[in-house]
N, C-alpha and C positions, 0 to 999 in steps of 0.2 A: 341301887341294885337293879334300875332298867334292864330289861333285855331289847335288842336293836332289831325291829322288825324294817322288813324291806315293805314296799305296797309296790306292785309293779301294774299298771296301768297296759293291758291289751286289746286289741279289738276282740270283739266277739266274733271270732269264725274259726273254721274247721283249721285245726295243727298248731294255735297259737299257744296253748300250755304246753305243747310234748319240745315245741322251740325254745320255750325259758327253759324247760327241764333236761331238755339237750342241752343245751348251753353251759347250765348249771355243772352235768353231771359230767361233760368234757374239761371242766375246768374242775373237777375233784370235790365241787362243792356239792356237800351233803344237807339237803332239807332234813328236818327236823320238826317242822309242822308247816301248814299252810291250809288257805282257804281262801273263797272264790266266792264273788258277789257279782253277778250280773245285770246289764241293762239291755238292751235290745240290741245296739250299738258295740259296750266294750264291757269289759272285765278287769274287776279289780280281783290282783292277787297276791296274797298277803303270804308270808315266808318267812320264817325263821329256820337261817343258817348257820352250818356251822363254820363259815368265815364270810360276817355280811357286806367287809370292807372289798374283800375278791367278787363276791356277787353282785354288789350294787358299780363295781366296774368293769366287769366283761358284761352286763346287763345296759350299763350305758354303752358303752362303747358298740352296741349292736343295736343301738338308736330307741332302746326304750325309755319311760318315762319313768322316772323313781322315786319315791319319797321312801324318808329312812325316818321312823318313827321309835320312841320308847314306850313301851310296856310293861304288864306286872304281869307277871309269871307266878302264879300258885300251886301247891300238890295240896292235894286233896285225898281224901281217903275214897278208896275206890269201893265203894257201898250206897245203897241208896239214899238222898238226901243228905250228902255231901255239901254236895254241889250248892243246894240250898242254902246250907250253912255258910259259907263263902259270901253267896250273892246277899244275902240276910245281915253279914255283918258290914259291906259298902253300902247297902240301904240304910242302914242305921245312921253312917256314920255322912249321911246324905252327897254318898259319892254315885253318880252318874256311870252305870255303864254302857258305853258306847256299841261294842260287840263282843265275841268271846270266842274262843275254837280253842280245841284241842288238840295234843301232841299228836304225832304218827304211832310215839311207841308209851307202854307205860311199862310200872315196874306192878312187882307182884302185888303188892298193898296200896299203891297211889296212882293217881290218873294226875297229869299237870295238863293246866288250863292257863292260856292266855288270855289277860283283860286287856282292853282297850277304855281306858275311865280318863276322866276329865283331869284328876290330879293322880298322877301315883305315887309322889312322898301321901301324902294322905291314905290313897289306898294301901299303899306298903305297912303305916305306921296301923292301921287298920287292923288288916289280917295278922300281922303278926301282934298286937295287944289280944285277939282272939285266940290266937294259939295254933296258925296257921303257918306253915313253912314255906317261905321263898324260892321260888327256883330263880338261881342266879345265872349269866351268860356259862361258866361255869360247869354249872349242870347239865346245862346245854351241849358242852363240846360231849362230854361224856357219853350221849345217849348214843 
């Protein structure tokens, strides 16, 4: 039930996100969430698309750097200490999370959150034994 995150590797300087996101958005592809980790040097920039097979090739094909990674995608109820609840049941179930970010958009009662964990059959079989809903690729094209 992964969902396929892109990581796109850019230098750190002025116009290098609005160039993926041109890029992206002359080729019809729609982000869906994304987030940005900086070092002095360059930036990683993490994407979920809504077609990552077209992204991760007009993204090469324009000389950048890609890794195509699986991840667990959860909704969460959108109230305080959700969130926790989530993070509370991979603690348990002694899953490691690596990072997390959130969608662009939510719906009226849920916010979905992207894991980056060590195992996601584990994490998956995790959250959902809690009572926690999947978002699948899926749900993804939908938003």
């Amino acid at each position: 039930m992964a969902i396929k995150q892109l990581t796109v590797f850019v230098p750190n300087r002025k116009g290098t996100i609005v160039a993926v996101t041109d890029i992206l958005a002359k080729n019809s592809i729609n982000i869906r969430a994304l987030s940005i980790a900086e070092t002095e040097d360059f930036g990683i920039l993490r994407l979920i698309v809504n077609d990552e097979k077209a992204a991760e090739k007009v993204l090469n094909d324009q000389g950048y750097l890609i890794k195509v990674v699986d991840i667990v995608g959860v909704k969460i109820g959108d109230e305080p200490g959700k969130l926790t609840a989530a993070l509370d049941v991979l603690d348990k179930a002694d899953i490691n999370v690596e990072y997390l970010y959130a969608f662009m958009a939510r719906t009226e009662k849920h916010a979905y959150v992207v894991l980056r964990v060590e195992d996601n059959e584990a994490a998956e079989t995790a959250l959902t034994k809690a009572g926690f809903k999947l978002i699948t690729a899926a749900d993804v094209n939908k938003l």
